[in-house]
Structure formats: structure tokens, C-alpha cells
C-alpha positions as CSV (number, residue, x, y, z in Angstrom):
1,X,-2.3,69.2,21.2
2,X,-5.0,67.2,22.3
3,X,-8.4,67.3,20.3
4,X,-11.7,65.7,21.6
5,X,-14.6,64.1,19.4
6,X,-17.7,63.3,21.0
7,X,-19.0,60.9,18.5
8,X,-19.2,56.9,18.7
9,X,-16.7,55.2,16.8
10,X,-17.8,53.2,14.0
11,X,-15.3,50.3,12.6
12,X,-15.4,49.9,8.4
13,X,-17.2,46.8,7.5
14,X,-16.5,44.3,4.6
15,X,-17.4,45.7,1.7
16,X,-19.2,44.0,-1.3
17,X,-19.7,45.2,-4.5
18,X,-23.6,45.1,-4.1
19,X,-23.1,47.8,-1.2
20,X,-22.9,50.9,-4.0
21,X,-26.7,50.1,-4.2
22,X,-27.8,48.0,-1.4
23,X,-28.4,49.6,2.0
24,X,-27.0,47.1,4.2
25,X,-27.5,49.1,7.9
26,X,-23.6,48.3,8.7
27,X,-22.4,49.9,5.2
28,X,-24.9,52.9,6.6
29,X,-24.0,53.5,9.8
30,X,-20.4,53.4,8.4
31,X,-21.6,56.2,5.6
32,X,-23.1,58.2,8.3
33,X,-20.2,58.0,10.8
34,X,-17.9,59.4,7.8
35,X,-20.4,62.2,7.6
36,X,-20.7,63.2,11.3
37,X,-17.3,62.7,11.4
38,X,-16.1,65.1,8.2
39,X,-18.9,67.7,9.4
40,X,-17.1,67.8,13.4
41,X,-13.5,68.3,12.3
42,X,-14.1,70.5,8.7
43,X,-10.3,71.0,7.3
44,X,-8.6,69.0,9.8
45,X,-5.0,67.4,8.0
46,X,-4.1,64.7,10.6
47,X,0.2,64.7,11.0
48,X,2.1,62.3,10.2
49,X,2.5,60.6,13.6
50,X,-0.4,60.9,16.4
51,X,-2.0,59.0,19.3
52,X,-5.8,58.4,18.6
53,X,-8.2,56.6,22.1
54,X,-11.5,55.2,20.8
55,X,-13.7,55.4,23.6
56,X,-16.7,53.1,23.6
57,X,-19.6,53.1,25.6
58,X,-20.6,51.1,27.8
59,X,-24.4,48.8,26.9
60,X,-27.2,50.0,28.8
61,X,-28.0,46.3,30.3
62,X,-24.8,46.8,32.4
63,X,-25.5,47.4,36.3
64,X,-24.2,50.6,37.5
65,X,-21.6,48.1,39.7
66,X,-20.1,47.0,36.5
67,X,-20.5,50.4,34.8
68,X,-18.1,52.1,37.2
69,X,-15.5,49.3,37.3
70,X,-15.5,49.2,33.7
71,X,-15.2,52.9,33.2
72,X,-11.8,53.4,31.4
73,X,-10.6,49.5,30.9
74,X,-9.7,48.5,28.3
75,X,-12.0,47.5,25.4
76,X,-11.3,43.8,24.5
77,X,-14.1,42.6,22.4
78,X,-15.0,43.5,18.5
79,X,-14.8,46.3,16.6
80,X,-11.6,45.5,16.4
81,X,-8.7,48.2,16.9
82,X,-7.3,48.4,13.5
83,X,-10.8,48.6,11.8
84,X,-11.7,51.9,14.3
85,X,-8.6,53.1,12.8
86,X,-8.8,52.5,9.2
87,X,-12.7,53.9,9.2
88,X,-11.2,56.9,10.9
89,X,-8.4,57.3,8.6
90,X,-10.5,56.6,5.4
91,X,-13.3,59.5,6.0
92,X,-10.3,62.0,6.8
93,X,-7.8,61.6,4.4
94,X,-8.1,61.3,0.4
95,X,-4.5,59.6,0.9
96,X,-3.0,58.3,4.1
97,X,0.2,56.9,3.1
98,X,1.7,60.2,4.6
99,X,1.0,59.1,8.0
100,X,3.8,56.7,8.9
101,X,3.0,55.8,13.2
102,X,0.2,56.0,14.8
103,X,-0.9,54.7,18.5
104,X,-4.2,53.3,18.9
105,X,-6.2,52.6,22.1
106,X,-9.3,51.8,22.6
107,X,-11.6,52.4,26.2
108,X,-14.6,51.5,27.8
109,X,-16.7,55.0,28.4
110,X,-20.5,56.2,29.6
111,X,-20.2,57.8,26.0
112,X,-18.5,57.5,23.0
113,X,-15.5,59.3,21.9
114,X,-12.5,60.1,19.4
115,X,-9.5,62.2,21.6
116,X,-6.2,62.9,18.8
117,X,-3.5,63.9,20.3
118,X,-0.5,65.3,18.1
């Protein structure tokens, strides 16, 4: 089963202990991702094994030359893949130690994306 998100992924930043109170905008956009996130898939219990593709879009100073041979590459540059994961994994599960293999990709797209496939 194949779900789709359309929602840019967000990778979880360092965290300090000043970031309970201090608004730093990377600890934000991270809180606000989590929120988007939780509100798009309400009650969804990911399985123990799944395939996640982060798809991440493309910057707007990119000619539409570049855009098209970029479209589904791969995505070689920071976030790095295993923070995309662990941000995803953190806002959708109170406890992931259940989930024992997961496959992780991440794309260059026009717009961003989550697709879960089980």
C-alpha cells in the first residue's frame, strides 16, 4: 500500500537545551513540520518494515533546463537522509523501537513530498 504526503520534508536539528524557550527558526520549522505532519496522517501506526521517498523540491533560481534534468535524481546534498528519517519517525511514533527495517530515499521534485509504502 502506497500512501502519499504532500508536505516538504523537514530534517530534526541539533537540539539544545535553551530550545524549550528560545525560538530558534530551525527548532520551529521542525515544531511545525511535526504538526502538519500529525494533522495529515491522524492515527496512522507505521509497520514494522516500510519504504519511505523524501521528495525535495527543487530551488526556484534553477533554470527550467536544470529543473527537468533534475526532476527525480537523486538528492545528494544536506538534509541528510537519516535526519529526514528520524524527524519523520519522531512526530509519528511515541516509541519506534518496533520498527526494525526501513528503506529510505530521497529525490529531487517540483514539490515536496513524503510517499510510505508498506
Amino acid at each position: 500500500m502506497k500512501k502519499h504526503i504532500s508536505i516538504t520534508p523537514v530534517s530534526k536539528p541539533r537540539m539544545t537545551r535553551s530550545d524549550k524557550w528560545n525560538e530558534r527558526p530551525s527548532v520551529m520549522s521542525y515544531r511545525a513540520y511535526g504538526d502538519e505532519l500529525r494533522l495529515k496522517l491522524p492515527g496512522y501506526e507505521l509497520p514494522e518494515t516500510f519504504t519511505i521517498e523524501f521528495a525535495l523540491p527543487m530551488p526556484k533560481s534553477w533554470s527550467n533546463k536544470k529543473r527537468k534534468a533534475m526532476n527525480g535524481c537523486p538528492h545528494q546534498q544536506k538534509p541528510d537522509i537519516d535526519n529526514l528519517v528520524k524527524a519523520f519517525l519522531d512526530h509519528l511514533c511515541e516509541d519506534d523501537s518496533y520498527v526494525w527495517k526501513v528503506c529510505a530515499s530521497k529525490i529531487w521534485a517540483e514539490h515536496g513530498g513524503i510517499t510510505i509504502e508498506t
